[in-house]
N, C-alpha and C positions, 0 to 999 in steps of 0.2 A: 327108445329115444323120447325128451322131453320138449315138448314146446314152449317157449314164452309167449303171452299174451303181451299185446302191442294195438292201442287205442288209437281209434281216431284223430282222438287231442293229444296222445302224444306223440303223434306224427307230423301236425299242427305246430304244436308247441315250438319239438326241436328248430326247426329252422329260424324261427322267434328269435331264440338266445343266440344262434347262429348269428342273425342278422345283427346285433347290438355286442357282438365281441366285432366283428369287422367295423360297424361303426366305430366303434372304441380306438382300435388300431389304424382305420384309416385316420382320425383325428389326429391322431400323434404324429403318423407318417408325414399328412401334409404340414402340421407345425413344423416339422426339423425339415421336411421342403422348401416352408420359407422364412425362416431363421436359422437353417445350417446349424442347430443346434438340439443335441438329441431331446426326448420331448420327455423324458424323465431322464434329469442326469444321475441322482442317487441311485435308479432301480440300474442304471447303465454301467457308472464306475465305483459300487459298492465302497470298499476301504479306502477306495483314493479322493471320495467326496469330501473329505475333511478336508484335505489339502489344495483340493481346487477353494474352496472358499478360503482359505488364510491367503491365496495367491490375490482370490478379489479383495480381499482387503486391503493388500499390499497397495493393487491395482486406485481402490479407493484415496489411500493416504499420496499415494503419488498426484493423484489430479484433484487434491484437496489443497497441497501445498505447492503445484502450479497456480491453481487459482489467485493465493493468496501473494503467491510472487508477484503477479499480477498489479495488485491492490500493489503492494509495497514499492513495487518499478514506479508505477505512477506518483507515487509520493515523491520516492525520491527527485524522480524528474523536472517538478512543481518546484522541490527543494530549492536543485540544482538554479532552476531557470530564478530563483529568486534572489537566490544569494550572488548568481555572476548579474543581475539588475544592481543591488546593493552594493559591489564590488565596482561596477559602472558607474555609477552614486558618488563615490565614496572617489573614486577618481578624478569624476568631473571637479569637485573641489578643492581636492588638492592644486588639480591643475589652474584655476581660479587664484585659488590661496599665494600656488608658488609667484604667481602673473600679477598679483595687488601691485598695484601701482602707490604712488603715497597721495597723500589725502584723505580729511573725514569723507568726502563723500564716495572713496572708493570706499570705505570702512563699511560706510554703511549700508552699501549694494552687498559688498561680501555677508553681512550681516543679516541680510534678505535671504542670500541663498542656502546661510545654514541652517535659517528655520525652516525653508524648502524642504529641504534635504531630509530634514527630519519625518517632515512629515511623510516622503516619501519611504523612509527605512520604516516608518510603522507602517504603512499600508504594506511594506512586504511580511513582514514581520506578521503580523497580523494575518496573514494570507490563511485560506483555508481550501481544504478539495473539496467543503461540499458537506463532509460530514467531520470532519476534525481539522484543529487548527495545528499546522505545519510547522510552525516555531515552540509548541508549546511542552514538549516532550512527551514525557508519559501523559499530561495533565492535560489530554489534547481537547478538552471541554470547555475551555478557557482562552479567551483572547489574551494572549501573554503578554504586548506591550504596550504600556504606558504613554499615550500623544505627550510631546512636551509641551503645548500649554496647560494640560491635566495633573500636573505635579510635578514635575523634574523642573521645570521653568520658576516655579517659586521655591523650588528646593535649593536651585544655584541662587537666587536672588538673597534667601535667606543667610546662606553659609558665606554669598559674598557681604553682606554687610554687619554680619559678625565677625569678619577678618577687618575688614578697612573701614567701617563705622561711617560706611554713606552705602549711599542704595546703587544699584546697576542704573550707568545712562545718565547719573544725577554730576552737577559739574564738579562738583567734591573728587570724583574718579579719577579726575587731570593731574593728582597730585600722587598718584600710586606710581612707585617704583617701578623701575622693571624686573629687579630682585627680588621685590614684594611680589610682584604679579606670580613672576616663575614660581617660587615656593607656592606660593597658594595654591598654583594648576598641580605641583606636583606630591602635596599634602592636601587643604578641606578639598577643593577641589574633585582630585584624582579618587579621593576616599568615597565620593557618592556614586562614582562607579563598580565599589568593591563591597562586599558582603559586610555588613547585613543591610545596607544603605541602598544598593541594586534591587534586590529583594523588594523592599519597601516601598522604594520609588519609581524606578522604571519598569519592572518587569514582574510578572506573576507564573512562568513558565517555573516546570519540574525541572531542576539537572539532568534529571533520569532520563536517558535516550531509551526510544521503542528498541526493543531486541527481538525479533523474527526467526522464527524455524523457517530456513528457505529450503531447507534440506530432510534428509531421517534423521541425518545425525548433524545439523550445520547450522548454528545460527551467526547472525552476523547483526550489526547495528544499523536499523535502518530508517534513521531520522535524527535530528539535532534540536537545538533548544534556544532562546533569544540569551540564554547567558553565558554563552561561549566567550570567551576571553576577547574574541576578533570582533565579537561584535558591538563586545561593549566600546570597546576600541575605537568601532564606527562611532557610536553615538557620544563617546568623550569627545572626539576629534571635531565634528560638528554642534553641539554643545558647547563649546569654547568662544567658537565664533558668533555663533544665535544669540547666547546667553548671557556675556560678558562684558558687552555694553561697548565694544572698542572703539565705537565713534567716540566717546568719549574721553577714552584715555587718552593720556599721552603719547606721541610720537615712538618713544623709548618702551612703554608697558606693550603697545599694541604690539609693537613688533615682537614682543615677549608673549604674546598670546599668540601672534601669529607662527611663531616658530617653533609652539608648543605644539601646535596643531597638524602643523607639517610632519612634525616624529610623530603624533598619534595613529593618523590617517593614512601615510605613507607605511606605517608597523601594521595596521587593519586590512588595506589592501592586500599585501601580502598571505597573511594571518588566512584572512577567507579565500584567498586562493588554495592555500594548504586545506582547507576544512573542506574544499569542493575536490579535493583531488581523495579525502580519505570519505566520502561519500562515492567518489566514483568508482571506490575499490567496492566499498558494496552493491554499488548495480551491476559489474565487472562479476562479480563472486554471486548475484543473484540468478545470473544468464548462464553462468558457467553449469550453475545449479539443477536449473530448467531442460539445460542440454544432458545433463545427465540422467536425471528424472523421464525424460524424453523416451532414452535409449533403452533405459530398463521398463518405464513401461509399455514398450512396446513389444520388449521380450515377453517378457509377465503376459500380456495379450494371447501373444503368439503363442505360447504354450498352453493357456485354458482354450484357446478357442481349437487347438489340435486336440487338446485331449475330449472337450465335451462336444466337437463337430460333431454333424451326422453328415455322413459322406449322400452329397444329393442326389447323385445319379443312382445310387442305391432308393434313396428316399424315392424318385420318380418311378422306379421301377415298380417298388410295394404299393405306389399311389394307386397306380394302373390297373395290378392286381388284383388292390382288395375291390378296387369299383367295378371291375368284373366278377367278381366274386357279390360281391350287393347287388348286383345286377340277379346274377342267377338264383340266391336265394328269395328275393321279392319274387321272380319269377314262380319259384318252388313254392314258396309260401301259397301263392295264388292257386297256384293248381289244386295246391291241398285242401285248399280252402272250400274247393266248391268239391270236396270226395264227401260223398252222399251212399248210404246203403240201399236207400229208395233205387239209386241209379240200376242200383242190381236184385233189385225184388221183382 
């Protein structure tokens, strides 16, 4: 029979490396103790680790375009609340308009109000959330409209005294037609409302509406622009009255302004009614979104966190274990430590 030779130190020793593999494990143990998740998932679910990560990303893109729905609700909202203000706007005047009593000096209170008004539709217009401007489309860098004493005010001034060869307000005015007047609202007029004249005059806004992934696969339009048809509408319709000078005119033309402005205003209300209702199909179709994106990643959760748990009451058990187990090796270590051959000479 043969014996092996067995050293002091490596009686020593072993317990050593003993002690720093339970440290090791106990480490891990308590991690999936308390985070419920195993403490190496690849050494854990070998081939299927590819697929737990495609599923977090999944997970990722999901609460990357919550977020962003987010951002896009709120715009919309700011939208909304700005355009049913402009819609408000745009009412109160008509109602004004349709109520003119006769007289220049009602003329000229109506005439008060539409450059109000105006100024009111570019404060909305002009609105912003903070970091982009809400009416401006894609070009959201840019304050899109135009104040009318800033150029549209001498753009009509201009266009009106190259039709009728006297200036806005001036007593020359008392002699325009009412045939005249209506043509001119509905040619030079109606024309600085329409491209390339809008463009250049009132507004500096993109056509191009924001278009958002609210979805994987789902986008939808989620913002509008100061050159919408309806809006321009609004600012024709009060432009007519601000600009036109009807204190001035005759009895016959005013009423010819004033009754142009009733079909502009009364077609704008409307108009931006319809634009607030195909915006609220996009908040409608963003939530719908969110509810979905919800459901599935909560699936997507529910299934990495099944497959990479660590079942705890397992985890409390091995805690237990190895710390009795470290327990008894320090112990052993110790004893070994003080084994002396002296002890036995």
């Amino acid at each position: 029979m043969e014996t092996s030779y067995v050293s002091t130190a490596a009686l020593r020793n072993q317990p050593r490396l003993e002690i720093q593999r339970i440290q090791s494990e106990l480490v891990d143990r308590t991690s999936e103790l308390a985070t419920g998740r195993k403490a190496d998932v690849g050494l854990a679910l070998g081939t299927d680790t590819g697929r737990m990560v495609s599923l977090r990303n999944e997970i990722g893109l999901l609460e990357t375009l919550t977020r962003s729905n987010g951002v896009a609700s709120a715009r919309l909202s700011m939208i909304q609340t700005a355009l049913g203000d402009i819609r408000e706007n745009a009412s109160n005047v008509l109602t004004s308009v349709i109520a003119l009593p006769p007289g220049y000096t009602a003329a000229a209170l109506i005439e008060q109000e539409g450059i109000a008004a105006l100024d009111r539709l570019a404060d909305r217009l002009n609105g912003s959330d903070g970091r982009s401007f809400l009416f401006s489309g894609t070009d959201t860098g840019n304050a899109p409209f135009t104040r009318f004493e800033d150029g549209p005010e001498a753009a009509i001034s201009a266009a009106f005294l190259t039709r009728f060869g006297v200036a806005v307000g001036s007593a020359g005015a008392s002699t325009i037609t009412a045939a005249d007047m209506t043509d001119f609202m509905d040619n030079e007029f109606a024309a600085l409302f329409d491209d390339p004249a809008w463009g250049t005059t009132w507004s500096s806004a993109s056509s191009d509406d924001i278009i958002s992934r609210i979805g994987v696969s789902e986008r939808v339009k989620t913002g509008t622009n100061a050159n919408e048809e309806s809006l321009r509408l609004v600012a024709e319709g009060m432009s007519a009255i601000a600009g036109l000078g009807i204190a001035s005119l005759s009895e016959a033309a005013r009423d010819a302004v004033i009754e142009g402005t009733r079909t502009r205003i009364g077609q704008s209300v409307s108009d931006v009614a319809a634009l607030q209702s195909e915006l609220g199909y996009a908040q409608n179709a963003i939530e719908r979104a969110d509810q979905r994106m919800s459901l599935a990643r909560d699936l997507l959760t529910r299934t990495v966190v099944e497959t990479e748990g660590a079942d705890p009451a397992e985890a409390k058990v091995r805690v237990d274990l190895l710390t009795t187990q470290l327990e008894m090796s320090y112990a052993l270590t110790g004893q070994l430590s003080r084994l002396s051959i002296l002890n036995y000479a």
